[in-house]
Steps between C-alpha positions, in 0.01 A plus 500: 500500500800598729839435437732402781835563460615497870257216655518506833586111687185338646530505850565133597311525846186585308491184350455239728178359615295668758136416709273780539212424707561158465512521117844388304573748229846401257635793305699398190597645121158491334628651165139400331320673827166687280196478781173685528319570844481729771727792636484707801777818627647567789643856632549741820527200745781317336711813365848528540470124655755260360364270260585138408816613347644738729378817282254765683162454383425883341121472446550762199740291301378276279571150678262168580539215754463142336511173694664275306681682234897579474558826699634780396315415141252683227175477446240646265151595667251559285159604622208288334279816531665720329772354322750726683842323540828561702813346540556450866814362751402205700676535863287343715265195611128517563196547428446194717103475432418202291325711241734759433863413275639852533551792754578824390656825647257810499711683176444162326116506597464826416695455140224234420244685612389271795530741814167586554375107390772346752462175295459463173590201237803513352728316285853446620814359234834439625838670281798373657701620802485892615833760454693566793412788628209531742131580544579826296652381209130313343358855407746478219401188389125537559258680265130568502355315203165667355216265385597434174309674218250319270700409207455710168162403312612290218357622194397287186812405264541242180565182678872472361556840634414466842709491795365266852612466846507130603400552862586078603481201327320186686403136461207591650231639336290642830865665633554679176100605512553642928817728339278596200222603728744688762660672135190611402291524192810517289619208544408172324625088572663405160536114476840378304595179459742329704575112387197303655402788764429835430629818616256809612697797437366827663491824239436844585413746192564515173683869443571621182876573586796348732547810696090525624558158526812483755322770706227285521732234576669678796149569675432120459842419661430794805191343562712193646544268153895496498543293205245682219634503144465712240393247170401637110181376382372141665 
């Protein structure tokens, strides 16, 4: 995730309400903002045009228009396809078509690998306010995330020797089984108690050793499960 040292200050203007086609729209701080749906790009018709915050719109930089988030800001795009992911600076409103929550310049597009779609699903997480300097600056924020690799094979160890990745733990049992399906055949639903209710803990593995483990462990967090931990035994 980017760190911000020099965040640049929202620009107050961008903030107030605004009707679009007779449609309200109310940008605020959304610091829990984590939405799935449709993107489209935009690119030789609106470049070098000012955008919502007075920057140029450079259709090769790696910016997005939002409607309702803070501008500048950050947000991670990551394409549902392919599991490519960027890092991208928010300057500017739109799309302003019901079914689409995020516009994107053509580098960003093309960084996804949605040029030649056009549209394409994508999931979109807000990070905080942008740095200060302009549509440039993102490319050293932003990288190009590969489709994370199928974690290690785990391979057969004495029971008090093994080493698992807890993917989640739920109280419900058919939320822990959708993450053990999307995990694959390696991982398992492990019920532990919990006072009166019990607690469905999601494990990936076992490996034989806490290094094939944490590897294992990393390609479980890159394949968007933040909070995986690395446990001994069950």
């Amino acid at each position: 995730m980017p760190v911000v040292t020099d965040p640049a200050p929202i620009v107050s203007g961008t903030m107030r309400p605004y009707q679009i086609r007779g449609r309200w729209y109310h940008p605020e701080e959304q610091p829990n903002y984590d939405e799935t749906g449709l993107a489209s790009w935009y690119g030789a018709q609106f470049n070098g045009r000012p955008t919502a915050t007075g920057e140029r719109f450079d259709m090769n930089a790696l910016t997005a228009a939002h409607k309702t988030l803070p501008l500048p800001g950050l947000v991670e795009v990551t394409n549902t396809a392919n599991g490519r992911s960027i890092v991208v600076r928010v300057n500017d409103r739109g799309p302003f078509v019901d079914n689409r929550i995020i516009d994107l310049s053509r580098g960003s597009a093309e960084a996804l690998g949605l040029l030649e779609r056009g549209v394409g699903e994508v999931r979109v997480r807000y990070l905080g306010r942008a740095p200060r300097l302009g549509s440039a600056q993102p490319v050293q924020y932003a990288a190009t995330v590969s489709p994370a690799p199928p974690a290690p094979r785990p391979q057969q160890a004495p029971e008090s020797a093994a080493y698992w990745i807890q993917a989640g733990a739920f109280s419900d049992r058919n939320a822990a089984r959708r993450v053990a399906d999307r995990l694959g055949d390696r991982a398992t639903v492990d019920v532990a108690n919990r006072g009166d209710s019990p607690l469905y803990r999601v494990l990936v593995g076992p490996w034989p050793d806490p290094n094939a483990a944490e590897t294992a462990r990393q390609a479980v967090v890159a394949r968007g499960y933040a909070d995986a931990l690395l446990i001994s035994a069950r």
